[in-house]
Structure formats: C-alpha cells, structure tokens
VMD Tcl script that builds the backbone (N, CA, C; Angstrom):
set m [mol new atoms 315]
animate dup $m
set s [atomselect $m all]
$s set {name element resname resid chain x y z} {
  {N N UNK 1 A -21.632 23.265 -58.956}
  {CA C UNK 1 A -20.681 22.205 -58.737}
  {C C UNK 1 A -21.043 21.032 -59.620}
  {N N UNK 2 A -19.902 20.266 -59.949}
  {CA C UNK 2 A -20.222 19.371 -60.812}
  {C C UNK 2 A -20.160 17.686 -59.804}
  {N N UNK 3 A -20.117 16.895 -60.582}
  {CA C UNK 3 A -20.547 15.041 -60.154}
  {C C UNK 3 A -19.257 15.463 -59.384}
  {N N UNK 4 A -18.047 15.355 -60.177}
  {CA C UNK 4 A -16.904 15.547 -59.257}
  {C C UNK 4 A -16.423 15.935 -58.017}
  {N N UNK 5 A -16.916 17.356 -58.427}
  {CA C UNK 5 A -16.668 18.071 -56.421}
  {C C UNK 5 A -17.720 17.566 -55.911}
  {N N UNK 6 A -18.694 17.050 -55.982}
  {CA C UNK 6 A -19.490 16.440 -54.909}
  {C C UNK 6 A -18.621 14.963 -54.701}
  {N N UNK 7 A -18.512 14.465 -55.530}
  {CA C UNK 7 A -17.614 12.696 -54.813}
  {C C UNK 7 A -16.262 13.393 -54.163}
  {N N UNK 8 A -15.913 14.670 -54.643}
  {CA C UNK 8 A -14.706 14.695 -53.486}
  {C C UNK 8 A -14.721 14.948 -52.235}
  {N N UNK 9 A -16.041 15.948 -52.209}
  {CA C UNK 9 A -16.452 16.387 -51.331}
  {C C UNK 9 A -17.239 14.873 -49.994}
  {N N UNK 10 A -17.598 14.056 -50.792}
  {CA C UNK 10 A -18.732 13.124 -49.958}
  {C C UNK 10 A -17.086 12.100 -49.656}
  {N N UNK 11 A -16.241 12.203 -50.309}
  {CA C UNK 11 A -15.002 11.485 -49.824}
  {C C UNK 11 A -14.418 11.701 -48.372}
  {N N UNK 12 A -13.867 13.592 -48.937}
  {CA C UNK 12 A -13.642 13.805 -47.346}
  {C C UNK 12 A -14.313 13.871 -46.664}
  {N N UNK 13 A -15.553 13.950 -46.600}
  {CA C UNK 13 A -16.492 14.004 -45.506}
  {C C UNK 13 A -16.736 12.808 -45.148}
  {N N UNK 14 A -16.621 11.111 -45.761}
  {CA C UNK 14 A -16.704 9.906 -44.877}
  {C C UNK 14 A -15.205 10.138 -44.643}
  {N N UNK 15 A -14.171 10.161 -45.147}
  {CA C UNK 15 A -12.874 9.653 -44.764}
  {C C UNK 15 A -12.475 10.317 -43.176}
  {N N UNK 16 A -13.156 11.657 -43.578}
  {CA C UNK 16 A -12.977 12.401 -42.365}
  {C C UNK 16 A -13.857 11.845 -40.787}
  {N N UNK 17 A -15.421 11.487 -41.080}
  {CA C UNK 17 A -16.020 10.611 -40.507}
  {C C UNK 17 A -15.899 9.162 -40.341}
  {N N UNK 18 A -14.992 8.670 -40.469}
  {CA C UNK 18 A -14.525 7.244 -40.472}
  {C C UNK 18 A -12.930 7.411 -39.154}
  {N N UNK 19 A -12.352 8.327 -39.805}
  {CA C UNK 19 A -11.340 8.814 -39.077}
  {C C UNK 19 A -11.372 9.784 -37.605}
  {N N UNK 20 A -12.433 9.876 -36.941}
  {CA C UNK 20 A -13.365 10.301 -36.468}
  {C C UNK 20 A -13.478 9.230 -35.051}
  {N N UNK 21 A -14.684 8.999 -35.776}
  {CA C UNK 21 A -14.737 7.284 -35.327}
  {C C UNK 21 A -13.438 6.441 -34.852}
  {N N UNK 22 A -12.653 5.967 -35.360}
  {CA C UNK 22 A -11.401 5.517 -35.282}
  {C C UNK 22 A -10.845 6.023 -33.967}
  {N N UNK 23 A -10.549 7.238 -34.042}
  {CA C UNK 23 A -9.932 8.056 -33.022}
  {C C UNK 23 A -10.762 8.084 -31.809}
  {N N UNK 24 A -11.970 8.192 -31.882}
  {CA C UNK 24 A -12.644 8.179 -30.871}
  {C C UNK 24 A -12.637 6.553 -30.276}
  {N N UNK 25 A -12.625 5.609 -30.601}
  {CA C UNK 25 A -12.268 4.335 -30.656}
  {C C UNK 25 A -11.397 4.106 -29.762}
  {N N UNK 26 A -10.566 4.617 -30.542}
  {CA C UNK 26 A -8.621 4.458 -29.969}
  {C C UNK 26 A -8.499 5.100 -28.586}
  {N N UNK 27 A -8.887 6.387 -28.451}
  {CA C UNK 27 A -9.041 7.154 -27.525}
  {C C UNK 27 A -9.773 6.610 -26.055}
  {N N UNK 28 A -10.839 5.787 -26.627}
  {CA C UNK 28 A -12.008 5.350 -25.457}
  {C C UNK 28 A -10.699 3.987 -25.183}
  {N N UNK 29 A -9.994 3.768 -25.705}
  {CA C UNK 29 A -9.139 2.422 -25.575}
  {C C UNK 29 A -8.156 2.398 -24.305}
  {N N UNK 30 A -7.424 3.813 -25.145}
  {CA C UNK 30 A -6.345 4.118 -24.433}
  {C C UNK 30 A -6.259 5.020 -22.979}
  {N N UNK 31 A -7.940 5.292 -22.511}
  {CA C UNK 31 A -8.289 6.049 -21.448}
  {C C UNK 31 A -8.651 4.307 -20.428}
  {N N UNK 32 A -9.236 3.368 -21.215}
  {CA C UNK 32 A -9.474 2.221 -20.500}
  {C C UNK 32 A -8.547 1.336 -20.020}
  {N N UNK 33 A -7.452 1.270 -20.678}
  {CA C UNK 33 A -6.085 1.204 -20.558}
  {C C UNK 33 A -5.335 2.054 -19.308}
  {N N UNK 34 A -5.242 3.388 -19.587}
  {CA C UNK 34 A -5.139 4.427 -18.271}
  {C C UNK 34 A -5.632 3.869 -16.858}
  {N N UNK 35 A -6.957 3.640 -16.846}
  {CA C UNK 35 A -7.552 3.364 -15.639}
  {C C UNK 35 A -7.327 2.088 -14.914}
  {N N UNK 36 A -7.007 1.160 -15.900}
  {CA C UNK 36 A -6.521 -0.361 -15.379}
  {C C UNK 36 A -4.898 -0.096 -15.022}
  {N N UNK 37 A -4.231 0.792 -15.995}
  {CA C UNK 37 A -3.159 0.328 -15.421}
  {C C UNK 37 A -2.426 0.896 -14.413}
  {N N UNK 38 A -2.779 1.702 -13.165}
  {CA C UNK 38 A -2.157 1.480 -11.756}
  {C C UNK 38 A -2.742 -0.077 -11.306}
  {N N UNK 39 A -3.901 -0.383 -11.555}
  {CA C UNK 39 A -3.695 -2.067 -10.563}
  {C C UNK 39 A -3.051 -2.768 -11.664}
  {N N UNK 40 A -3.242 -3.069 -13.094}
  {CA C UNK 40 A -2.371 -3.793 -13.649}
  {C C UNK 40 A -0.373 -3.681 -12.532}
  {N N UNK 41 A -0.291 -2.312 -12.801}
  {CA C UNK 41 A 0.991 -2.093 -12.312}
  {C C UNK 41 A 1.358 -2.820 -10.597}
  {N N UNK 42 A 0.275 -2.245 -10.238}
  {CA C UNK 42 A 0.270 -2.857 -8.597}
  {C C UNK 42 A 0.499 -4.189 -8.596}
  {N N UNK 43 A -0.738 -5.145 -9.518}
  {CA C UNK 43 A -0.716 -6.872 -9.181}
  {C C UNK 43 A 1.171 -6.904 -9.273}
  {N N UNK 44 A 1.892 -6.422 -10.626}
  {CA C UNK 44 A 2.816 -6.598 -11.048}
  {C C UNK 44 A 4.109 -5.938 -10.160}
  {N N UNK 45 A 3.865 -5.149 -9.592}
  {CA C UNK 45 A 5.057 -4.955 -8.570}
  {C C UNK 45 A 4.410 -5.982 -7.014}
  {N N UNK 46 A 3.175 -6.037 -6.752}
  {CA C UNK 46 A 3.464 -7.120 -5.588}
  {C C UNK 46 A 3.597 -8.461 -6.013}
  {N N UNK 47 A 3.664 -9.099 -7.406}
  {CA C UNK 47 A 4.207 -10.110 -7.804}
  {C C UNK 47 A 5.405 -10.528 -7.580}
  {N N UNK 48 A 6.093 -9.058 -8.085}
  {CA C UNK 48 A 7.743 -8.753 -8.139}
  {C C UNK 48 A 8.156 -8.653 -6.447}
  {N N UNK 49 A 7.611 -8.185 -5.589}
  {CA C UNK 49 A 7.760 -8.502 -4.034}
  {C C UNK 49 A 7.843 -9.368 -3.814}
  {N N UNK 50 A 6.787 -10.377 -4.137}
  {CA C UNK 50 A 6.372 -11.679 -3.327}
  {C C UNK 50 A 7.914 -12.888 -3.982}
  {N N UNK 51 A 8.011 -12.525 -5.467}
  {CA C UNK 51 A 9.112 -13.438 -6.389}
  {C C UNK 51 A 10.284 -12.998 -4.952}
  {N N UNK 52 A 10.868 -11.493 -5.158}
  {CA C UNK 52 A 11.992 -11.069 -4.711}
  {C C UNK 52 A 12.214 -11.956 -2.916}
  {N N UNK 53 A 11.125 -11.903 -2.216}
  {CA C UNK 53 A 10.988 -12.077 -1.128}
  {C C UNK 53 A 11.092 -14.082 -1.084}
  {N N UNK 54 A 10.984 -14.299 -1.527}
  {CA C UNK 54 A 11.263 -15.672 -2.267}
  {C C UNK 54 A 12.439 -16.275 -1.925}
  {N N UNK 55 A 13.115 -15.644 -2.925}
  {CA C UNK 55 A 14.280 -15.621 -3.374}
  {C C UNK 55 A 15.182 -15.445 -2.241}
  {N N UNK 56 A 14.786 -14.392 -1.956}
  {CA C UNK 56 A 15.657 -14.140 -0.347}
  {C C UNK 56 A 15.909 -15.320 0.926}
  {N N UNK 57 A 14.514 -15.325 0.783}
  {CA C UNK 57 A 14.237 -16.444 1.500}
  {C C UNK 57 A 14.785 -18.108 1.196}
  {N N UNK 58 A 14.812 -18.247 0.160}
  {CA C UNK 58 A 15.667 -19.611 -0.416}
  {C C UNK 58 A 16.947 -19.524 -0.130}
  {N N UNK 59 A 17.707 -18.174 -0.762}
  {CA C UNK 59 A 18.902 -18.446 -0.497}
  {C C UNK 59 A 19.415 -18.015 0.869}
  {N N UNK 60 A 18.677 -17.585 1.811}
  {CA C UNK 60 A 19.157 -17.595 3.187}
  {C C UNK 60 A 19.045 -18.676 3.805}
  {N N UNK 61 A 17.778 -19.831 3.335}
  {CA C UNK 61 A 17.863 -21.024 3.551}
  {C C UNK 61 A 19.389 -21.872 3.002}
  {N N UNK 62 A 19.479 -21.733 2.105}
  {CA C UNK 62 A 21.327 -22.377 1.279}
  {C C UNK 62 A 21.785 -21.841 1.979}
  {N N UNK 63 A 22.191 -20.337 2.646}
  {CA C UNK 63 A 23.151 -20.062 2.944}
  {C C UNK 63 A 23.307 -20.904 4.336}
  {N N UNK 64 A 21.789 -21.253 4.965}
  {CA C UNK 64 A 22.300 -21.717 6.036}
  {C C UNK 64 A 22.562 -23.030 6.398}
  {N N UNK 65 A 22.087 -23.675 5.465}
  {CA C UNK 65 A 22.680 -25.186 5.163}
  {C C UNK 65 A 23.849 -25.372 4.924}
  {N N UNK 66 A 24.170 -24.600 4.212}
  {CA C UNK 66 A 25.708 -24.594 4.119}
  {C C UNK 66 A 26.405 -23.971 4.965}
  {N N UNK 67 A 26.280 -23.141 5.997}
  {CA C UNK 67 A 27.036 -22.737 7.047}
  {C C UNK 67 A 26.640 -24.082 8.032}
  {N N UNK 68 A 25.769 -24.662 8.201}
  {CA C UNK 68 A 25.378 -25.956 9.369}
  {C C UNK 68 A 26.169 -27.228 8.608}
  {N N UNK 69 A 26.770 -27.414 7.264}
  {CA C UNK 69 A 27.821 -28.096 6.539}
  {C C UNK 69 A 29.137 -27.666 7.362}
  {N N UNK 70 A 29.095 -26.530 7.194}
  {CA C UNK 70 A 30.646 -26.217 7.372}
  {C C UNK 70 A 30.963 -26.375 8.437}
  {N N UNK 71 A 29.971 -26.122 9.569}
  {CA C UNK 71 A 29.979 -26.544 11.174}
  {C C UNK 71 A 30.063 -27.674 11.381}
  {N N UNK 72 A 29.356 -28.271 11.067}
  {CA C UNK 72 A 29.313 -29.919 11.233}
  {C C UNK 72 A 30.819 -30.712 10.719}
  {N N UNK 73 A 31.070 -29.851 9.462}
  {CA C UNK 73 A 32.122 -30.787 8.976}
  {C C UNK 73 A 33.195 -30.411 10.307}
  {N N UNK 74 A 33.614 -29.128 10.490}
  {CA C UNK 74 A 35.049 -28.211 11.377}
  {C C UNK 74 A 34.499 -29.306 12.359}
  {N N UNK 75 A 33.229 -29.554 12.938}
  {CA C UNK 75 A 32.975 -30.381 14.541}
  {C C UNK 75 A 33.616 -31.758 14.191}
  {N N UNK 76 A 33.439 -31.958 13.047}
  {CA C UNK 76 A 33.698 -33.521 13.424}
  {C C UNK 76 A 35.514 -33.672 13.189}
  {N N UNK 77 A 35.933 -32.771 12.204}
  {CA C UNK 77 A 37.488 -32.876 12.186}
  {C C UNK 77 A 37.720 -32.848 14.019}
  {N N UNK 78 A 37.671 -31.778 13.981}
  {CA C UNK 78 A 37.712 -31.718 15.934}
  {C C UNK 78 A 37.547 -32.957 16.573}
  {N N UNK 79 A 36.536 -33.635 16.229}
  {CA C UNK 79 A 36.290 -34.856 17.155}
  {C C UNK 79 A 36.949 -36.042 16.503}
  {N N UNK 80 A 37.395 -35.933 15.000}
  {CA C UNK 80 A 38.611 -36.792 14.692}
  {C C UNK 80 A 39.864 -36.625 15.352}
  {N N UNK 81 A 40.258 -35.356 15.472}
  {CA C UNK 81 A 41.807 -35.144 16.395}
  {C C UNK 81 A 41.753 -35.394 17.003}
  {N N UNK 82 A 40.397 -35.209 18.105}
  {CA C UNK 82 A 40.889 -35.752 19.505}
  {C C UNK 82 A 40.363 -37.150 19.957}
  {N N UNK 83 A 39.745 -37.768 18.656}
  {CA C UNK 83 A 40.073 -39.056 18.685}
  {C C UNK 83 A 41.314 -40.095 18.947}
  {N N UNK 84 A 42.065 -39.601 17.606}
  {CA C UNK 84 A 43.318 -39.514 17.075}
  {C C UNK 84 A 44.646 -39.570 18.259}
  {N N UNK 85 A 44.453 -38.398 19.100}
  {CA C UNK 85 A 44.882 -37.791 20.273}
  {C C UNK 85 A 44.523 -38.918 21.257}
  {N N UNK 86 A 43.401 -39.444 21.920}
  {CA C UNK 86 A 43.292 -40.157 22.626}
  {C C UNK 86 A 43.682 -41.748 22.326}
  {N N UNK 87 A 43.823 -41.792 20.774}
  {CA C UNK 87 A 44.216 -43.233 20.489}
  {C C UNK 87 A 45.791 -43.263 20.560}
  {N N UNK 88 A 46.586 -42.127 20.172}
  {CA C UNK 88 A 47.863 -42.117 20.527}
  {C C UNK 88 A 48.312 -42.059 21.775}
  {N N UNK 89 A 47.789 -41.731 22.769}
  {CA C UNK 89 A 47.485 -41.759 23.943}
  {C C UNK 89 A 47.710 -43.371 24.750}
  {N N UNK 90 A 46.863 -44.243 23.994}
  {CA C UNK 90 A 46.091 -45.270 24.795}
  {C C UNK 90 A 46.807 -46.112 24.415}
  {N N UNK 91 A 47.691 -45.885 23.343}
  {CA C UNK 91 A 49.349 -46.562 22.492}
  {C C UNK 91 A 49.787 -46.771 23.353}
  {N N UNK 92 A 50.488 -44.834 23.920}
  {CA C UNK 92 A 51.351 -44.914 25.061}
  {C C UNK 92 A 51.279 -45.675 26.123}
  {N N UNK 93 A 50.161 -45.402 26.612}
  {CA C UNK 93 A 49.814 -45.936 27.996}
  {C C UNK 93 A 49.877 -47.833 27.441}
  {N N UNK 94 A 49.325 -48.761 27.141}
  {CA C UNK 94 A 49.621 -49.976 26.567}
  {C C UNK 94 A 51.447 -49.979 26.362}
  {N N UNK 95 A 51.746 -48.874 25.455}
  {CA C UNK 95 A 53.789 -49.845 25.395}
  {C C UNK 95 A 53.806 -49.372 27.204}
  {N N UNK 96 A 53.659 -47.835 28.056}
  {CA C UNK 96 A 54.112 -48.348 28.894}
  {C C UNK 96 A 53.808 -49.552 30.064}
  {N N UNK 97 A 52.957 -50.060 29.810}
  {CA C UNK 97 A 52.473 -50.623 30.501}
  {C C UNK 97 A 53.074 -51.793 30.326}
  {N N UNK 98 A 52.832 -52.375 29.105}
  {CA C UNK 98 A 54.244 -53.782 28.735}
  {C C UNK 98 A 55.545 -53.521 29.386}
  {N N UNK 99 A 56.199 -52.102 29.139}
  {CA C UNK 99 A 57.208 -51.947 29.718}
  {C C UNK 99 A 57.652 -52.455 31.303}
  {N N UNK 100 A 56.505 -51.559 31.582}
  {CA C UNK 100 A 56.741 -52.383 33.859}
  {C C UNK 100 A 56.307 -53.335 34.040}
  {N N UNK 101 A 55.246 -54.017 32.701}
  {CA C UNK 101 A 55.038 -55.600 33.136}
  {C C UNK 101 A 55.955 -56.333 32.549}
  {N N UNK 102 A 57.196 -56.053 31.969}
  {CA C UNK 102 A 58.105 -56.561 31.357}
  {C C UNK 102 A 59.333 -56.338 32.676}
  {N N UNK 103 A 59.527 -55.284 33.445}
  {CA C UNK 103 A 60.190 -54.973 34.417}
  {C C UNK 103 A 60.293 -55.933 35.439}
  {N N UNK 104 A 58.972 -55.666 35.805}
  {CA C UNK 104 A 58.513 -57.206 37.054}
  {C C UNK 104 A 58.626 -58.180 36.738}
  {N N UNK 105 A 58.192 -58.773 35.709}
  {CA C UNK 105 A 58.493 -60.005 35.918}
  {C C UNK 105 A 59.723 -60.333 35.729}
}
mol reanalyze $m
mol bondsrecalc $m
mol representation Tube
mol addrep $m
C-alpha cells in the first residue's frame, strides 16, 4: 500500500470514529430526554388542569355576577312598579278625598 491508501484509510477510520462518538452522544441525549419526558409531560398537563380549572372557575364567577345583575336589576324594576302603583294610588285616594271634603263643606 502506498502514503495514499493509508490517509484514506486513517480518514475513514477517524471519520468513522468521530461519527461514532457523535451518535453515541446523540443517543445518550435522546434516551435522557425519553426518561424526563413523562414528568416533563405530567408538570405540563397538570399545569394545563390547574390553567383550565381556573378558567372555569372565573367565568362561573362572571357568570354569576351577572346573573345577581340581572336579579337585582328585574327586583328593583318590580319595586319601581309597585312604587309607581302605590303613588298612583295615593293620587287617588288625595283627589278623592278633596272631593268629600269639597262635598261637606
């Protein structure tokens, strides 16, 4: 063999040993990766619980503020009419009342 096939030879044999390495690298990476990620996944779906559960919770709070709005407002129209009602009322009763004190005397 000549200078040549030996540098080709000592080529593939680091390129191949470099590439080697690498992979074994990558490999030890992506197995460390593997093992973290069910709790990676876990923190991240009971994150996504705790957000969702949140959320729920807020807007059942709005929803119920705003249903204790809508009550409050319907109560008080109610207690305007029959305000309203008793002041037309208290009209009547006053003209009739001028009326028979207008009679008598």
């Amino acid at each position: 063999m000549n200078n040549s096939d030996y540098l080709l030879k000592a080529a593939i044999k680091k390129v191949t040993e470099k590439l080697n390495e690498i992979l074994v690298e990558k490999i030890e990476e992506a197995t460390n990766i593997a093992q973290d990620a069910p709790e990676i996944l876990k923190k991240e779906f009971d994150s996504l619980k705790g957000s969702i559960i949140e959320e729920a919770l807020r807007m059942e709070k709005a929803e119920n503020i705003q249903e204790n709005e809508s009550t409050s407002t319907y109560q008080d129209s109610k207690i305007k009419k029959a305000l309203n009602e008793i002041e037309g009322i208290n009209k009547q009763i006053d003209l009739f009342n001028k009326t028979i004190n207008n009679q008598i005397k």
